[in-house]
C-alpha positions in Angstrom: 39.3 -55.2 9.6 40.2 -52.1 7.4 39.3 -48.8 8.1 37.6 -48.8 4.9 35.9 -51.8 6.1 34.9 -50.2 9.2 33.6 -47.0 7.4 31.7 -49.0 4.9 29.2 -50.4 7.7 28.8 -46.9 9.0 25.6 -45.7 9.4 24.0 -42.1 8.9 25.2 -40.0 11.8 21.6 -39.6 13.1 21.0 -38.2 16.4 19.1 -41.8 17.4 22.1 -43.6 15.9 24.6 -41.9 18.2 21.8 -42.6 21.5 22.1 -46.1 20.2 25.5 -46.0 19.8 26.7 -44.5 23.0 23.7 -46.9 25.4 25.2 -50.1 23.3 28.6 -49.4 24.9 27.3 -48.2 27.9 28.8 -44.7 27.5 27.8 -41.7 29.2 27.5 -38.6 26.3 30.4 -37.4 28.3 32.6 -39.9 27.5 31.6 -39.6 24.1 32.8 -36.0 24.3 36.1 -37.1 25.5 36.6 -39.2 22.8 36.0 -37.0 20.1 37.5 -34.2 22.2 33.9 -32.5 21.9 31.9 -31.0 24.9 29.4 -32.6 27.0 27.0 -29.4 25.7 27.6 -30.4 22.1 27.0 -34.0 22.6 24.0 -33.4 24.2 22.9 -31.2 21.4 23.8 -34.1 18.7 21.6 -36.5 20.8 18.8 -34.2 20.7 19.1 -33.0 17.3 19.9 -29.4 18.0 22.8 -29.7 15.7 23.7 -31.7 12.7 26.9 -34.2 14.2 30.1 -33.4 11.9 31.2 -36.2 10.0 34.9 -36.2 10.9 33.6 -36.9 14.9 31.0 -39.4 13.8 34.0 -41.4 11.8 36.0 -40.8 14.5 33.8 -42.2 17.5 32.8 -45.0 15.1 36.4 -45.9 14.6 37.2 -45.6 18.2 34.4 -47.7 19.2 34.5 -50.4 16.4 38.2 -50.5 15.6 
């Protein structure tokens, strides 16, 4: 698949999206950080909704996970 077909199927970067994202893989939020070179702080606060998460990571970890 394309990454244009890969970014197509992406959903909202929600903060339950990225919980269901990360527990689908069985990933720990601080592997998400490392791959999105992000810290564990800021993952947690994407999780919880404490702050909006940046597209650019979102396409990123998507792509990383799904490509």
């Amino acid at each position: 698949m394309t990454v244009a077909g890969i970014l197509a199927r992406l959903p909202e970067p929600t903060p339950c999206a990225l919980t269901a994202l990360r527990t689908s893989h069985g990933l720990t939020q601080q592997h998400i950080a490392d791959l999105v070179h992000a810290g564990l702080r800021t993952v947690n606060r994407w999780e919880s909704g404490q702050q909006p998460i940046p597209a650019a990571e979102w396409e990123l970890l998507w792509l990383k996970l799904h490509g």
